[in-house]
mmCIF file of the N, C-alpha and C atoms, coordinates in Angstrom:
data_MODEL
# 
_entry.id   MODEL 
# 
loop_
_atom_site.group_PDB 
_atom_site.id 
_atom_site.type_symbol 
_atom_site.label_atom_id 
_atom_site.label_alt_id 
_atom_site.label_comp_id 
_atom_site.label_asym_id 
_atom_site.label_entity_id 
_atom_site.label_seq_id 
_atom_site.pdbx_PDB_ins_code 
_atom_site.Cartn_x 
_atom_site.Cartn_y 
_atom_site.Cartn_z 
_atom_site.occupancy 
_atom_site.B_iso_or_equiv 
_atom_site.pdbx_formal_charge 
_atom_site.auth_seq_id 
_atom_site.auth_comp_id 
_atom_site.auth_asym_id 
_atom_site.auth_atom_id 
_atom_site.pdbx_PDB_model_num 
ATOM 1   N N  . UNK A 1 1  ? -62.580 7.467  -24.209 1.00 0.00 ? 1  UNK A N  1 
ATOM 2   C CA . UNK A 1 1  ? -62.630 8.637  -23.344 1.00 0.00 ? 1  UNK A CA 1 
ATOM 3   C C  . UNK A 1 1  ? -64.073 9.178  -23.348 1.00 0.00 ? 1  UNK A C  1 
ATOM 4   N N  . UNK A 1 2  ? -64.704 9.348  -22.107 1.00 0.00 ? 2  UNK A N  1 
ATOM 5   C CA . UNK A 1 2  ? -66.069 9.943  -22.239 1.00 0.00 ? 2  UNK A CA 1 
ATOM 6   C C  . UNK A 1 2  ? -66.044 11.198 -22.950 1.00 0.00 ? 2  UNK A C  1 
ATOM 7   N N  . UNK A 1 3  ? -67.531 11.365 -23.301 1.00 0.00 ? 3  UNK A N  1 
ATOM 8   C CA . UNK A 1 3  ? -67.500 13.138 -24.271 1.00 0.00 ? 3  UNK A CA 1 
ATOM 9   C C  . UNK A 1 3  ? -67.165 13.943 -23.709 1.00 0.00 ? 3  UNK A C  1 
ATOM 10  N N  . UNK A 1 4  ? -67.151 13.998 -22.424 1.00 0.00 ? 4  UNK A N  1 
ATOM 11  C CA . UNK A 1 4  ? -67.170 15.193 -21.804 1.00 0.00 ? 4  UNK A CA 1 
ATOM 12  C C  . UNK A 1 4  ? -65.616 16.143 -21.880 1.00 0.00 ? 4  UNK A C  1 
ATOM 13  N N  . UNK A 1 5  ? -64.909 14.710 -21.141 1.00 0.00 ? 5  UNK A N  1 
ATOM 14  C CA . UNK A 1 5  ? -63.598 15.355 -21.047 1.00 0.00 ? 5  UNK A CA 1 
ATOM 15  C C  . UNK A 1 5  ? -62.972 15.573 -22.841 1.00 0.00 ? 5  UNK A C  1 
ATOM 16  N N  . UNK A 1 6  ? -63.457 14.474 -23.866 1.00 0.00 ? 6  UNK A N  1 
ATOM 17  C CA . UNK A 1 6  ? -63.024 15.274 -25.422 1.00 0.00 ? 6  UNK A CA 1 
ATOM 18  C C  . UNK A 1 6  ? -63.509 16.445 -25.390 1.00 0.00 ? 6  UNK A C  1 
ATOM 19  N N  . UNK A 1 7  ? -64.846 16.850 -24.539 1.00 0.00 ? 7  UNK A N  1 
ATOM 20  C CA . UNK A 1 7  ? -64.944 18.079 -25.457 1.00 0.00 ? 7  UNK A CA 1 
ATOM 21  C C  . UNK A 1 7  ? -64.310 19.213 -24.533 1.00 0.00 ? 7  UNK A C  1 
ATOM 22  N N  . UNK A 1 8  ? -63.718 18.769 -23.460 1.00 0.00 ? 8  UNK A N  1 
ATOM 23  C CA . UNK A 1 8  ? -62.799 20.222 -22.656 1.00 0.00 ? 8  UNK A CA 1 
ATOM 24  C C  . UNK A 1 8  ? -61.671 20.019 -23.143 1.00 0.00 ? 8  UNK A C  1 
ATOM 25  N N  . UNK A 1 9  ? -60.850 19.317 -23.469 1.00 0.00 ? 9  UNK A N  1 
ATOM 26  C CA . UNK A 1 9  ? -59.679 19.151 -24.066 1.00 0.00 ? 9  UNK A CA 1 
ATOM 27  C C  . UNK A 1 9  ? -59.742 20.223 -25.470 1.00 0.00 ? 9  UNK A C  1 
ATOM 28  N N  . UNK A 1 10 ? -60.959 19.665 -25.802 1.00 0.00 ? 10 UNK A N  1 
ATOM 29  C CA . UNK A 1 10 ? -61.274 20.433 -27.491 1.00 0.00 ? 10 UNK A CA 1 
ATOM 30  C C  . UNK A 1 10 ? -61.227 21.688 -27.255 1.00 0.00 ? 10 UNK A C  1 
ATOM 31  N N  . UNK A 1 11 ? -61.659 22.271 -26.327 1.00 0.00 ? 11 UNK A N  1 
ATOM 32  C CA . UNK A 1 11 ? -61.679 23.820 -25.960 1.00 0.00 ? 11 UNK A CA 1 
ATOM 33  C C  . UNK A 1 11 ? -60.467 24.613 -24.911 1.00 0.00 ? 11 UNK A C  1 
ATOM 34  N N  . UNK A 1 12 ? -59.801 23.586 -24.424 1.00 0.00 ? 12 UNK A N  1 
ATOM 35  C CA . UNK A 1 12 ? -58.521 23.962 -23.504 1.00 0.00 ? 12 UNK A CA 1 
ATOM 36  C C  . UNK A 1 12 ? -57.762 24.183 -24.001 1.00 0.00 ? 12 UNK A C  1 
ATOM 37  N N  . UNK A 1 13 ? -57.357 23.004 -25.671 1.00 0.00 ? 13 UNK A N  1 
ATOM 38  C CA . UNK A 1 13 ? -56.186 23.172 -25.434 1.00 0.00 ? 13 UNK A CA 1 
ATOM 39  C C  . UNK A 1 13 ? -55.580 24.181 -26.712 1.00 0.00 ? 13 UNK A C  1 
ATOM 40  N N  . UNK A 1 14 ? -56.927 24.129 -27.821 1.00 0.00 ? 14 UNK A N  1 
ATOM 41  C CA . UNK A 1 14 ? -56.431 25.680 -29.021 1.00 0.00 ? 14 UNK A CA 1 
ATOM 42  C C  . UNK A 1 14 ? -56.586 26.908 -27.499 1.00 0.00 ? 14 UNK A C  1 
ATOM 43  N N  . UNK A 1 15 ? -56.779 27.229 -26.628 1.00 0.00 ? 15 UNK A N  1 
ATOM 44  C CA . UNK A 1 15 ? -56.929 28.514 -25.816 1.00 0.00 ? 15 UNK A CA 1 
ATOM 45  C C  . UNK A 1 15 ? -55.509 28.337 -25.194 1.00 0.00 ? 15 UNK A C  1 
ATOM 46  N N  . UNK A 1 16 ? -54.435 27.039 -24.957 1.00 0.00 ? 16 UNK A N  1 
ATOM 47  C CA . UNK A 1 16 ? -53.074 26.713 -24.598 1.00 0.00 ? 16 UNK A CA 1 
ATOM 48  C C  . UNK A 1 16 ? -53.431 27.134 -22.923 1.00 0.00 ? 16 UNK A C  1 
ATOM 49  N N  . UNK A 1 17 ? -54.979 26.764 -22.891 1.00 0.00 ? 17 UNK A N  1 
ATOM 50  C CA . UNK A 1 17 ? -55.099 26.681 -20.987 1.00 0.00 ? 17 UNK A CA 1 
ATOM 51  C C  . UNK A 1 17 ? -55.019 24.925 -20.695 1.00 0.00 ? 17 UNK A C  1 
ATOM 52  N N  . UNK A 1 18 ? -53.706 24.671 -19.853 1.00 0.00 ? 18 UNK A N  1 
ATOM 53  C CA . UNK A 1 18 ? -54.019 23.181 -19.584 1.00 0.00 ? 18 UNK A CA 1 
ATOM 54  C C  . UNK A 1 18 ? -54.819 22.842 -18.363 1.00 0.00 ? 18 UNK A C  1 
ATOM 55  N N  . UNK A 1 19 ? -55.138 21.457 -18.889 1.00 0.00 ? 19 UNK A N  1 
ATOM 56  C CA . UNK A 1 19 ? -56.019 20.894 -17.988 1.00 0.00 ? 19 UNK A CA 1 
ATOM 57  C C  . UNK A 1 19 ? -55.811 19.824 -17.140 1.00 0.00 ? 19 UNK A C  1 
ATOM 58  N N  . UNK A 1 20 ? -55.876 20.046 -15.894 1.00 0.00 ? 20 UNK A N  1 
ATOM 59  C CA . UNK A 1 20 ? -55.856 19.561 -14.571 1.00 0.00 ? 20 UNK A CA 1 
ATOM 60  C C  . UNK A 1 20 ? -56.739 18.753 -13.961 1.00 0.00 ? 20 UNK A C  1 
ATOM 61  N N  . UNK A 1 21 ? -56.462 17.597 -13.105 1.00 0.00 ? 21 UNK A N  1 
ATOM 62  C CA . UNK A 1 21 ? -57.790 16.775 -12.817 1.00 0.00 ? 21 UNK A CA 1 
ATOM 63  C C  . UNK A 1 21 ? -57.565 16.759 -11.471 1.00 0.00 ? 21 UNK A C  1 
ATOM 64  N N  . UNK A 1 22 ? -57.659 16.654 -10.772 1.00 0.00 ? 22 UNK A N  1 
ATOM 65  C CA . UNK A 1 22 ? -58.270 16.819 -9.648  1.00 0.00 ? 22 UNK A CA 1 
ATOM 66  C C  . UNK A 1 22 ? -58.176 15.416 -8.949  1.00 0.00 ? 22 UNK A C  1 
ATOM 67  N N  . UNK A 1 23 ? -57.445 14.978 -7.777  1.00 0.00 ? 23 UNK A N  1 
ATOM 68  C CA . UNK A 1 23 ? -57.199 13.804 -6.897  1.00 0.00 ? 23 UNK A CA 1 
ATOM 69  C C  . UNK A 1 23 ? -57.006 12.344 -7.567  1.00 0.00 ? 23 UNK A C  1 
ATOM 70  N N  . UNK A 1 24 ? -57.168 12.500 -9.147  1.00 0.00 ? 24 UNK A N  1 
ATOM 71  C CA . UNK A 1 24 ? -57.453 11.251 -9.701  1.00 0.00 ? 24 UNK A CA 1 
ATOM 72  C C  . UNK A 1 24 ? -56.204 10.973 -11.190 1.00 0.00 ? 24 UNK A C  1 
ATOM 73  N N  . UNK A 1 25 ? -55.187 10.575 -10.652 1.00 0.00 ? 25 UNK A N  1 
ATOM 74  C CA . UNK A 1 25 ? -54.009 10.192 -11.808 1.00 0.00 ? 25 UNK A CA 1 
ATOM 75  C C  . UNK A 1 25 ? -54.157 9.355  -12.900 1.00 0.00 ? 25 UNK A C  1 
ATOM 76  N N  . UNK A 1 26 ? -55.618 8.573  -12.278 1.00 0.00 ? 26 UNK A N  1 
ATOM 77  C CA . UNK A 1 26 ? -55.742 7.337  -13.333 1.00 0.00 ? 26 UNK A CA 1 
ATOM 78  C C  . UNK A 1 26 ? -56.812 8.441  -14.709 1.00 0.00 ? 26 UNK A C  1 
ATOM 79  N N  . UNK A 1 27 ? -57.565 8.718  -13.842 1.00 0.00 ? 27 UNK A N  1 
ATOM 80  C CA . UNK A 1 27 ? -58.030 9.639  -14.737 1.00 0.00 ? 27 UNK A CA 1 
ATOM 81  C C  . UNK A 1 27 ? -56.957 10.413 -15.723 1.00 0.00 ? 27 UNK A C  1 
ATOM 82  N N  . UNK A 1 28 ? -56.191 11.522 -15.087 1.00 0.00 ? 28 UNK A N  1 
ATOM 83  C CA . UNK A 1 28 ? -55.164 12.265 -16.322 1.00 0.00 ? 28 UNK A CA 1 
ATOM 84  C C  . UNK A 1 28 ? -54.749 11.279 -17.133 1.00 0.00 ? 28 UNK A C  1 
ATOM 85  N N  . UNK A 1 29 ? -54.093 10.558 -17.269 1.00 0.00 ? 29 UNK A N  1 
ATOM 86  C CA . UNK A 1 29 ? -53.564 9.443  -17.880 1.00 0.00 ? 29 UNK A CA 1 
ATOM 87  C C  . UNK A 1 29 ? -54.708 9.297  -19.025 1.00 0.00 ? 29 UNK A C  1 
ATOM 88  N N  . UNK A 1 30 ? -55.713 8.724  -18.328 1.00 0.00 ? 30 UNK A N  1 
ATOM 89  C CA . UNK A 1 30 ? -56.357 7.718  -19.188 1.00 0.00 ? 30 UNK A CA 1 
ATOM 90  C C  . UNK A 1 30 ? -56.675 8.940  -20.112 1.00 0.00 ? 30 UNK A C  1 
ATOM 91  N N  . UNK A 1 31 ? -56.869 10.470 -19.520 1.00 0.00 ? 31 UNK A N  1 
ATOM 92  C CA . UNK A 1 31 ? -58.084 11.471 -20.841 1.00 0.00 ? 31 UNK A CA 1 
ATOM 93  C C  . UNK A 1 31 ? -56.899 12.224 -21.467 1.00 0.00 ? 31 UNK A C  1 
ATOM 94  N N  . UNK A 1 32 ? -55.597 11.716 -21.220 1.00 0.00 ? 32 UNK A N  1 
ATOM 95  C CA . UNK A 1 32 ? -54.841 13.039 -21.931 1.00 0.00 ? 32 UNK A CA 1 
ATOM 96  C C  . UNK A 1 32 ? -54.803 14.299 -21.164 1.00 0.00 ? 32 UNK A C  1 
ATOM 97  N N  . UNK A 1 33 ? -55.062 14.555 -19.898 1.00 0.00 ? 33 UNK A N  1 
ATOM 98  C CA . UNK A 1 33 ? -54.902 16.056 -19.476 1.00 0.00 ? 33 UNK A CA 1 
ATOM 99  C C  . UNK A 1 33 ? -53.226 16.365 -19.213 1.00 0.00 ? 33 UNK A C  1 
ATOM 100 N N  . UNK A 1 34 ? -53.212 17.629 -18.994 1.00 0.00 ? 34 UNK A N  1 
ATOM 101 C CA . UNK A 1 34 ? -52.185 17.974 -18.868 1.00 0.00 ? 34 UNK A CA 1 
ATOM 102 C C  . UNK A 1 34 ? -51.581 18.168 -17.849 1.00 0.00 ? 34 UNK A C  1 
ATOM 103 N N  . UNK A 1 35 ? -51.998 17.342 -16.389 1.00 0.00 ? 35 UNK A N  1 
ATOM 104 C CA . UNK A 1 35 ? -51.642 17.427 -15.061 1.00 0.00 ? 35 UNK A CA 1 
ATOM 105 C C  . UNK A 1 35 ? -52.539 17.042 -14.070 1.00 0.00 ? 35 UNK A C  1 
ATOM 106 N N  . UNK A 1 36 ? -52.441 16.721 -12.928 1.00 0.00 ? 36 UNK A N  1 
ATOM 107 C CA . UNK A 1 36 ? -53.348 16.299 -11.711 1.00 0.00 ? 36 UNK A CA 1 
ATOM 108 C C  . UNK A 1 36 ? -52.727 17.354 -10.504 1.00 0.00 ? 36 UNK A C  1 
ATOM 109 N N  . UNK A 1 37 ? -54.036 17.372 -9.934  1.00 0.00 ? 37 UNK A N  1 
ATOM 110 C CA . UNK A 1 37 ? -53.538 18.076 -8.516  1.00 0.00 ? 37 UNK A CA 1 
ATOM 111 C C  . UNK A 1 37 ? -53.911 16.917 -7.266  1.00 0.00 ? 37 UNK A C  1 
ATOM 112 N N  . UNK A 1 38 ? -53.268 17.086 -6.499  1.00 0.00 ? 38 UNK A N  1 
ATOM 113 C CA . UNK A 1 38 ? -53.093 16.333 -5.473  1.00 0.00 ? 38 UNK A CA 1 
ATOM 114 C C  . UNK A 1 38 ? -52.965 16.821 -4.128  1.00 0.00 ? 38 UNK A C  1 
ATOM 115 N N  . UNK A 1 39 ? -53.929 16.404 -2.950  1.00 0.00 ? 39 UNK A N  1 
ATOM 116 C CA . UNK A 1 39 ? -53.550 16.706 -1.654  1.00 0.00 ? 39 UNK A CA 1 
ATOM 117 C C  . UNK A 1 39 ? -52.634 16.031 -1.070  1.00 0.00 ? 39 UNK A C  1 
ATOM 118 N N  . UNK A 1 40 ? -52.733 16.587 0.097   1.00 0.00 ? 40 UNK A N  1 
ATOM 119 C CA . UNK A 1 40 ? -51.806 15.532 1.447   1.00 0.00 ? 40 UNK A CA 1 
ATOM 120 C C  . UNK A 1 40 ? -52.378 14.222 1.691   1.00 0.00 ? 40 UNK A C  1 
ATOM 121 N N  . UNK A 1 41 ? -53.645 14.548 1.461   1.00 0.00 ? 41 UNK A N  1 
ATOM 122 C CA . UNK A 1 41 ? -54.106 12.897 2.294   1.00 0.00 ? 41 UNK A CA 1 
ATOM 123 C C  . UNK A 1 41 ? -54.572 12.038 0.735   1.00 0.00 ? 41 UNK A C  1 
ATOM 124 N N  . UNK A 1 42 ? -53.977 12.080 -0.533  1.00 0.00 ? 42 UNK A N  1 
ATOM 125 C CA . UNK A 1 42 ? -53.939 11.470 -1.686  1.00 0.00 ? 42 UNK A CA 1 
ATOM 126 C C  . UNK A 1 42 ? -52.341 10.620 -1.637  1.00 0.00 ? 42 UNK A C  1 
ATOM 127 N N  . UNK A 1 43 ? -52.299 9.833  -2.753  1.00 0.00 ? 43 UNK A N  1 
ATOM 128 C CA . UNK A 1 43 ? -50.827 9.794  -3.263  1.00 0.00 ? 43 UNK A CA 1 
ATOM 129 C C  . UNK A 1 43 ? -50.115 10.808 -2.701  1.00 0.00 ? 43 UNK A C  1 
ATOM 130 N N  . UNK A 1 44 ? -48.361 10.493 -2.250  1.00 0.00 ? 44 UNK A N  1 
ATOM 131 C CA . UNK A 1 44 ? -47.460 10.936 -2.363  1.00 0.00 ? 44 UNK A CA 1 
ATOM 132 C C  . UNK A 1 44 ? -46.779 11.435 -3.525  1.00 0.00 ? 44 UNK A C  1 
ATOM 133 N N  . UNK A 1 45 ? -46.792 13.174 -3.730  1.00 0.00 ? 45 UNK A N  1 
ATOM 134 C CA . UNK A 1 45 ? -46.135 13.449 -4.752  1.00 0.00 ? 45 UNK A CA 1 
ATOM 135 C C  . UNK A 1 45 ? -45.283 12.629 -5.539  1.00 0.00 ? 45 UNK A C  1 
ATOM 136 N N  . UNK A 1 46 ? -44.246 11.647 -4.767  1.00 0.00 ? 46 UNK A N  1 
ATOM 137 C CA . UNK A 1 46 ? -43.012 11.775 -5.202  1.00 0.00 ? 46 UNK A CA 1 
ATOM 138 C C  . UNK A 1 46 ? -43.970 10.549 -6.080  1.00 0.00 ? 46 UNK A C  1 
ATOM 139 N N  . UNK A 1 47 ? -45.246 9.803  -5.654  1.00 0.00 ? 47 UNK A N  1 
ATOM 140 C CA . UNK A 1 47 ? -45.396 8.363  -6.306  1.00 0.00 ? 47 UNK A CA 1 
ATOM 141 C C  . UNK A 1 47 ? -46.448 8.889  -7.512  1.00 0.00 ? 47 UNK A C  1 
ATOM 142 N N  . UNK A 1 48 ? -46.938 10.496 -7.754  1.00 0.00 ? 48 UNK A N  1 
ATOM 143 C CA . UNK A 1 48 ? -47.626 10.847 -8.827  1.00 0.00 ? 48 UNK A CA 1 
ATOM 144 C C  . UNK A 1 48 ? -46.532 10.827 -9.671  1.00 0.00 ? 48 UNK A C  1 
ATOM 145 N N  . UNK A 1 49 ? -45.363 11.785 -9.217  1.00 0.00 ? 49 UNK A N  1 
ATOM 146 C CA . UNK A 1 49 ? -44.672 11.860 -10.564 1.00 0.00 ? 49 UNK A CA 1 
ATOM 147 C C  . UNK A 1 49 ? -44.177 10.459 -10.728 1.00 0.00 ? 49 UNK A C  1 
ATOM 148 N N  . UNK A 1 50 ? -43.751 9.742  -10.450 1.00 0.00 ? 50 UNK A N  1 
ATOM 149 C CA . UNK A 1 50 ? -43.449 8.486  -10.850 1.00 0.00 ? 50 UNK A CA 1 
ATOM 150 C C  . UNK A 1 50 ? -44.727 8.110  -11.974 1.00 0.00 ? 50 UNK A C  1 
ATOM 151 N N  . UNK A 1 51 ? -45.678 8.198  -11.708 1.00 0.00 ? 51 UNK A N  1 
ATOM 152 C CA . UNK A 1 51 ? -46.605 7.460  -12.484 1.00 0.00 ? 51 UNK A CA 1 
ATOM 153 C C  . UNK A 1 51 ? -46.965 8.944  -13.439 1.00 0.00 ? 51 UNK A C  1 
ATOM 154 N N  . UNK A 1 52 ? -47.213 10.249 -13.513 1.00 0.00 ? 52 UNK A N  1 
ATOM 155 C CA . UNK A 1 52 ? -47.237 11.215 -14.613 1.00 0.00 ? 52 UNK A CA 1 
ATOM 156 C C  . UNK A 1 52 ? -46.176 11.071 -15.360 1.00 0.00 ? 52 UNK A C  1 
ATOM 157 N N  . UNK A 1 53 ? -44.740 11.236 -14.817 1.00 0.00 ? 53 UNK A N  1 
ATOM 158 C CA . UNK A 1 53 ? -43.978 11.234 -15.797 1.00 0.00 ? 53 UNK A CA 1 
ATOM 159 C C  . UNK A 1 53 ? -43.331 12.854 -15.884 1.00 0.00 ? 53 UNK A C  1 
ATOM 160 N N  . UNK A 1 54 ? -42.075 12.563 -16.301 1.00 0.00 ? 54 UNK A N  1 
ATOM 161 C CA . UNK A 1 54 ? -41.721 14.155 -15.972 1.00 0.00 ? 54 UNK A CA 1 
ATOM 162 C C  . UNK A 1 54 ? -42.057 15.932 -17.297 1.00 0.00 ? 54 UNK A C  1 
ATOM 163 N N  . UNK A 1 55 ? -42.726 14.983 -17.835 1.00 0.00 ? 55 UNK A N  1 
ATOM 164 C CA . UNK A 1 55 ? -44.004 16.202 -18.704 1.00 0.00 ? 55 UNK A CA 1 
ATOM 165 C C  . UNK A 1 55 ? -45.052 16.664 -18.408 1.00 0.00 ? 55 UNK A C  1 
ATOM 166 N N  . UNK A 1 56 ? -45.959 16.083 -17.644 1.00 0.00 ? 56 UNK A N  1 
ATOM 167 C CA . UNK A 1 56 ? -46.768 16.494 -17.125 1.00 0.00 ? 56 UNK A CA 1 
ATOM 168 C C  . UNK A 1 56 ? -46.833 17.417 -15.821 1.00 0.00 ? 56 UNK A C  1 
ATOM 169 N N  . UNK A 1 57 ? -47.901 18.154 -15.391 1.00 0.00 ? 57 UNK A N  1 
ATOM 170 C CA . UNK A 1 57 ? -48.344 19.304 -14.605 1.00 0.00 ? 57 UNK A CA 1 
ATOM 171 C C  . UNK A 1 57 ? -48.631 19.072 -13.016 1.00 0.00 ? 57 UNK A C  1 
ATOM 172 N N  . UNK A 1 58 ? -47.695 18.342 -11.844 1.00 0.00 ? 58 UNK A N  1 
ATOM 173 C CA . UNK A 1 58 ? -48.114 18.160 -10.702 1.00 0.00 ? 58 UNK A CA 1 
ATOM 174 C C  . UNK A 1 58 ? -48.644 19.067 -10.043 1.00 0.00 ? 58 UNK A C  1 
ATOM 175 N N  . UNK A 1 59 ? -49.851 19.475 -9.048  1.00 0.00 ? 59 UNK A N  1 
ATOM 176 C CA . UNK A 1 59 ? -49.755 20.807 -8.519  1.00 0.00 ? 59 UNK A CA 1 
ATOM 177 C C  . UNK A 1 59 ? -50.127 19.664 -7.113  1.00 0.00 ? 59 UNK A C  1 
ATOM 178 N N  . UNK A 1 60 ? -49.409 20.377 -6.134  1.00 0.00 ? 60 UNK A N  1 
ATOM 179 C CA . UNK A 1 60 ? -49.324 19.884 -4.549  1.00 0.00 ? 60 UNK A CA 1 
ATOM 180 C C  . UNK A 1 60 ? -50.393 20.757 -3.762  1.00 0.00 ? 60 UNK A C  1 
ATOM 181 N N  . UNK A 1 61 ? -51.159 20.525 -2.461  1.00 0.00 ? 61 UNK A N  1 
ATOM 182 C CA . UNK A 1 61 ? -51.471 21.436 -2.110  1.00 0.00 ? 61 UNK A CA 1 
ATOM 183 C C  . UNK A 1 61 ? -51.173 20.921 -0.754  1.00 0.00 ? 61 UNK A C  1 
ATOM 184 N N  . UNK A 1 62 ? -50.074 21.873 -0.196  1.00 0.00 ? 62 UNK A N  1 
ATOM 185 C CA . UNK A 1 62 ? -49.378 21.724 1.278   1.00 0.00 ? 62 UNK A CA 1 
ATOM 186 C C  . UNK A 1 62 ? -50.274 22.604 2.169   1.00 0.00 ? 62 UNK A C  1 
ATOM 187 N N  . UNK A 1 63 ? -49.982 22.257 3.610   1.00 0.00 ? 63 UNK A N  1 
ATOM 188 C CA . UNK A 1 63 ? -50.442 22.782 4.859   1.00 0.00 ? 63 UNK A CA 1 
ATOM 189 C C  . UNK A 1 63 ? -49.597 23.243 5.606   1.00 0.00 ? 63 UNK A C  1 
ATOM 190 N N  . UNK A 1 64 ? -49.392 24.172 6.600   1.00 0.00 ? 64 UNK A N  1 
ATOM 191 C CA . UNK A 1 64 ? -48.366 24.128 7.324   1.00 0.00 ? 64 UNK A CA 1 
ATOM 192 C C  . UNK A 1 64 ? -48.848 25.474 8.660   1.00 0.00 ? 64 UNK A C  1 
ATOM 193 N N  . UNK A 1 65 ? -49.295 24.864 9.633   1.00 0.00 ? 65 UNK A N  1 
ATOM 194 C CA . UNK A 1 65 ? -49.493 25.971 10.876  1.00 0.00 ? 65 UNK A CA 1 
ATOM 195 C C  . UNK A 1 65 ? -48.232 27.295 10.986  1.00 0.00 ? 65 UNK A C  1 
ATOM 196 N N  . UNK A 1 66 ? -48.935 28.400 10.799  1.00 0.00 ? 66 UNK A N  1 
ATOM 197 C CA . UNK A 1 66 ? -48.513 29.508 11.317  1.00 0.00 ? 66 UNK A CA 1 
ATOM 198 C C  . UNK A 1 66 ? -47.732 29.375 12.575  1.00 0.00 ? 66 UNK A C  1 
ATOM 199 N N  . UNK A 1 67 ? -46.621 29.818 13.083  1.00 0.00 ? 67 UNK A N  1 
ATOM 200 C CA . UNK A 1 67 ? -46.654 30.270 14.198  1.00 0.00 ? 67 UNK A CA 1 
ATOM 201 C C  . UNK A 1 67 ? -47.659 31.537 15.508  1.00 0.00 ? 67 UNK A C  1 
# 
C-alpha cells in the first residue's frame, strides 16, 4: 500500500472518520478504506456492491431533472 493512503488510514480511523475513495473500487479494496463513491457514468451500483461486499460504505451520486 503506498504511504500515503497508510498514513490517512493512520489518522482516520483512531478519529472513527471513515474513508472513502473516490470512482476507484480497485483502489478501496486494495488500501483497506472504508467505502467508494461512485457516479452514474462509473460502475453500476448494484456491480460495486457485488465487488465491496456488504460491509463496506457505497455512496451513489444520482441526478434527476426538476420539473
Amino acid at each position: 500500500m503506498p504511504p500515503q493512503r497508510t498514513q490517512v488510514l493512520a489518522v482516520t480511523r483512531p478519529a472513527g472518520v471513515p474513508l472513502l475513495i473516490n470512482d476507484r473500487v480497485d483502489v478501496c479494496l486494495a488500501s483497506g478504506a472504508d467505502g467508494v463513491h461512485v457516479g452514474q457514468s462509473d460502475l453500476a451500483a448494484v456491480d460495486v456492491r457485488r465487488l465491496l461486499g456488504p460491509d463496506r460504505i457505497l455512496g451513489v451520486s444520482v441526478r434527476r431533472r426538476l420539473p
